[in-house]
N, C-alpha and C positions, 0 to 999 in steps of 0.2 A: 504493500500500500504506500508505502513511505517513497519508495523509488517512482512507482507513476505520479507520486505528485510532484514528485522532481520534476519529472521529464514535464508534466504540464507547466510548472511554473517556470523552467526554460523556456519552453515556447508559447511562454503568455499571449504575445502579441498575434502569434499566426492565428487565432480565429478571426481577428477582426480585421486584418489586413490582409489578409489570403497571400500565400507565395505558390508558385511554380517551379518546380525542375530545372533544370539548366546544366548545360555544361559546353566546355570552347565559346563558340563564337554565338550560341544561343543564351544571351542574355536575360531573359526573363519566358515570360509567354510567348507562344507562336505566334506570330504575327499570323493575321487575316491573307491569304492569301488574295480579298478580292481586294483587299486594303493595298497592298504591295502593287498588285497588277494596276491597280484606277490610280495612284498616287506615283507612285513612283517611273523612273526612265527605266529605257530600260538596261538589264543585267551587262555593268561591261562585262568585257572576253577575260580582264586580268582579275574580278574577283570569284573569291574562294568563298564558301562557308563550312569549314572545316568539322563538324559534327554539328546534331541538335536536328532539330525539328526540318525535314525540308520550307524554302522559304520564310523559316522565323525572323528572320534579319536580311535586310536589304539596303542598298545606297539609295541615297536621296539627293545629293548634293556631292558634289566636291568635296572630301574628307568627312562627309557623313551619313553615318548609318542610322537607320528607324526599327525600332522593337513595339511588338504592341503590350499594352501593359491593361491590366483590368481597371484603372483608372488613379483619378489623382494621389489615392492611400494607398496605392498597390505595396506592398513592403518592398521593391526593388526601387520606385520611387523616392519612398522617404526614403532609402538608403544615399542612393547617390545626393539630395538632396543635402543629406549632413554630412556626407563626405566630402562637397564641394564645399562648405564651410569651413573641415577642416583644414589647416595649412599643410600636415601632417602629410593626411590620408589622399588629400587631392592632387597631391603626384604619384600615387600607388597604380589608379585606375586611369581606364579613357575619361577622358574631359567630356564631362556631360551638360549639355545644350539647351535642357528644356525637356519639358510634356508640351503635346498638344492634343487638343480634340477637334477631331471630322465633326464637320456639318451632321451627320448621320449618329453621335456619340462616340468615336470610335475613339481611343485614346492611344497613342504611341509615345515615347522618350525619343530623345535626338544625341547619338554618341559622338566622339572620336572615331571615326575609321580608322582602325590600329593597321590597317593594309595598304592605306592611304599614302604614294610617298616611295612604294618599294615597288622594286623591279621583278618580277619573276622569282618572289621570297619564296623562303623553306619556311615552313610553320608547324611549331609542335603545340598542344594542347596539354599542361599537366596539370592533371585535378591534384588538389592540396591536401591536407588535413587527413583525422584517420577514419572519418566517416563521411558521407555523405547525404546521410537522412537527416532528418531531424526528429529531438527525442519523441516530439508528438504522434510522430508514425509508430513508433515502435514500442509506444507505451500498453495497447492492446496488448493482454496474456493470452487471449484464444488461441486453442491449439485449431491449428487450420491442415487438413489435409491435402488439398494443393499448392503448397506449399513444400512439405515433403516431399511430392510428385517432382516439385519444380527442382531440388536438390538432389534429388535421387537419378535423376535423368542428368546432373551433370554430371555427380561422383556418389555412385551408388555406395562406396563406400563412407561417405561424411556423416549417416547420420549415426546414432550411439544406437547400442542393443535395446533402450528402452523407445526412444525414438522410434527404431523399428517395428518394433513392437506395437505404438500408439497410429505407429502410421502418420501421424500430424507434429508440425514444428512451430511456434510461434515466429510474428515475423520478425521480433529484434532478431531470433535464432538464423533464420534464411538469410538479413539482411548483415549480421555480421559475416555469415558463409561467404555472401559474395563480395565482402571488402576481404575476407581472408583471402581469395583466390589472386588478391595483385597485390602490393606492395604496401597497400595502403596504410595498414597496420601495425606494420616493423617498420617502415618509413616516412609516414605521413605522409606521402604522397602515390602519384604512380601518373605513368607516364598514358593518355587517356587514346590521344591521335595524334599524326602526323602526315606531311603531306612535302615532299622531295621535289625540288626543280625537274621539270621532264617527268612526275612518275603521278599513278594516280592517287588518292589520299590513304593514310590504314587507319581505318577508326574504330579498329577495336583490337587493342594493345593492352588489356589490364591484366592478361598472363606473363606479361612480361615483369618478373617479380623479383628473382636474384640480384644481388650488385652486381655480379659480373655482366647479366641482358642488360640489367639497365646501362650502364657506364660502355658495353657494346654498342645497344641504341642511341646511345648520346651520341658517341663518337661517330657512328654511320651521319647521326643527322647531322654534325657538323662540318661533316665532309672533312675529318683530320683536322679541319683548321684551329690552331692557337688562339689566334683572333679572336675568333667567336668565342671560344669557353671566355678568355681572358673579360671581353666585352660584356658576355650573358652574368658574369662573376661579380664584377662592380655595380651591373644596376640590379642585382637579387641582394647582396649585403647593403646598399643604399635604401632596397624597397625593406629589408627586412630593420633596417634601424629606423623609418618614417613609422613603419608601423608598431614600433616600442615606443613611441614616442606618442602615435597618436591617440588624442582621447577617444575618437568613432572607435578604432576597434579596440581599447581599453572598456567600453560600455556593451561592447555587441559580441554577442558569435556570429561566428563567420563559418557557414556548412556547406560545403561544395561549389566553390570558390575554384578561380582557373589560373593558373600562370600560363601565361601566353605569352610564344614566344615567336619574332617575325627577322628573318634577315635577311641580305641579298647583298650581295657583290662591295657593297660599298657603307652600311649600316644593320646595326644591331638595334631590336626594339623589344622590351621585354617589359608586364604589363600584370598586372591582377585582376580577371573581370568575373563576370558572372556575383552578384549580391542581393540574388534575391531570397538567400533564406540568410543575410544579415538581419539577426533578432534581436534589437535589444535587450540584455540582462535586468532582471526583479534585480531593484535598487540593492539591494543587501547581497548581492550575488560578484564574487569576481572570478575572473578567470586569466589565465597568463598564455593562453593558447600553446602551450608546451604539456601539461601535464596530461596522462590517458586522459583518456575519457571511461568515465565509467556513469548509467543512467544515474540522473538526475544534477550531474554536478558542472555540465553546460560546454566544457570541456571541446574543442575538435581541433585539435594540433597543427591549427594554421602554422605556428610560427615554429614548429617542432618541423613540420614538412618544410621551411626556408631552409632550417640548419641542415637537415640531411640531404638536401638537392645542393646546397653550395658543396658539402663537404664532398659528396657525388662526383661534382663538377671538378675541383680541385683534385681529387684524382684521376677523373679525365686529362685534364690539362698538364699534369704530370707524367703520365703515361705518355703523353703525345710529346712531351720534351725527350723522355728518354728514347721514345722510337726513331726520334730524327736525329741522334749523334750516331 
């Protein structure tokens, strides 16, 4: 009893502000697809939407992009809303432009085009933290039997002898299963999608879990180069000190959050998006985004996934010195 009231008093706010899913370049809610088509030019040849929802985000303009949002309170709203206040936080994310609402109610945000600018970029997708639900989903105890089904169909061997036995799993149970099967866990992060000059995109990389895949994967995506880790290294320690410093995520959890990263021939851009289950914390609650997470105690390892992707990186970028003597 003690623990679902945790998990609800984390996510106080999502009843009344509703959030959505997201992850890479899908920002909040899918955009209306008739929204995109009557509003919007059309799709240049050089952009990408590297996971998420077909059509959820689209260009609008010259370095910017449109999400549709449930309206003025939508919690990815008020997120960016007090992010751009912060001095902090508002160099973490894309520079956000505004809501507006269609003639017809339709409400959309106006971003940063983080694609905006590069030539034929490499772009990788890494979801953060050690979770990506939030505690309100998973505070239901029901033993659910598809569920089981859905576990059992990936590794018949995960559930336990009693499990077996009841045939039904809860879904914190299913839902930790499937942050256990990538990185997420033992490293606060896990590398989500990616997308290579010349190749087509892989958007679905969460078995890629060991240090040595990952620090393989880094290094394919960086094409060997120094540069790049060097570049992606100073703006993840620069993103990771703004955000010790800033009050937005000193107040809020941050749950399935993206580091997004863009580069080409000539620059490096590297960026923290997706905030729509940014929740503000009950006033008596803190949290240091390093420690587990365990229900009720708010916890998702935002800044525990900075340290182990730089330290990651750092032995990428060391490897590649001693490969080239």
């Amino acid at each position: 009893m003690a623990a679902s009231l945790g998990a609800s008093r984390c996510d106080l706010t999502a009843s009344w502000m509703g959030f959505w899913h997201g992850n890479a370049l899908e920002l909040s809610a899918p955009a209306s697809p008739v929204l995109l088509e009557r509003n919007a030019p059309a799709i240049p040849s050089g952009w990408l939407q590297l996971s998420g929802h077909p059509k959820s985000i689209a260009p609008v303009a010259n370095g910017i992009v449109r999400k549709r949002v449930t309206g003025p309170a939508d919690a990815e709203v008020l997120a960016y809303r007090l992010l751009t206040l912060d001095s902090h936080a508002a160099k973490v994310g894309p520079k956000f432009l505004g809501v507006h609402q269609t003639p017809d109610g339709e409400h959309f945000i106006e971003l940063q085009d983080l694609l905006h600018g590069f030539v034929d970029p490499n772009v990788m997708d890494i979801k953060v933290g050690f979770r990506t639900f939030s505690e309100n989903e998973v505070s239901n105890t029901t033993l659910r039997e598809d569920l089981y089904r859905k576990m059992v169909a990936v590794d018949p061997s995960a559930p336990t002898p009693e499990e077996h036995q009841r045939k039904a799993i809860t879904k914190l149970r299913y839902m930790l299963f499937r942050e256990n099967m990538s990185s997420s866990q033992e490293k606060g992060f896990r590398i989500e999608a990616l997308k290579m000059r010349g190749s087509s995109p892989v958007t679905d990389m969460k078995t890629v879990k060991t240090s040595h895949e990952i620090a393989g994967t880094i290094a394919h995506f960086v094409n060997r180069r120094k540069s790049v880790v060097k570049d992606m290294l100073k703006r993840l320690r620069q993103m990771r000190s703004l955000i010790e410093k800033s009050e937005f995520f000193q107040r809020h959890q941050v749950v399935g959050s993206s580091i997004f990263i863009v580069y080409d021939d000539q620059k490096v851009g590297v960026w923290l998006i997706d905030f729509a289950k940014a929740l503000p914390l009950p006033s008596d609650v803190r949290v240091d985004h390093r420690r587990r997470w365990a229900l009720g105690n708010c916890e998702e390892g935002l800044l525990y996934g900075f340290d182990e992707l730089i330290r990651t990186l750092d032995d990428v970028y060391r490897s590649l010195q001693t490969n080239r003597r």
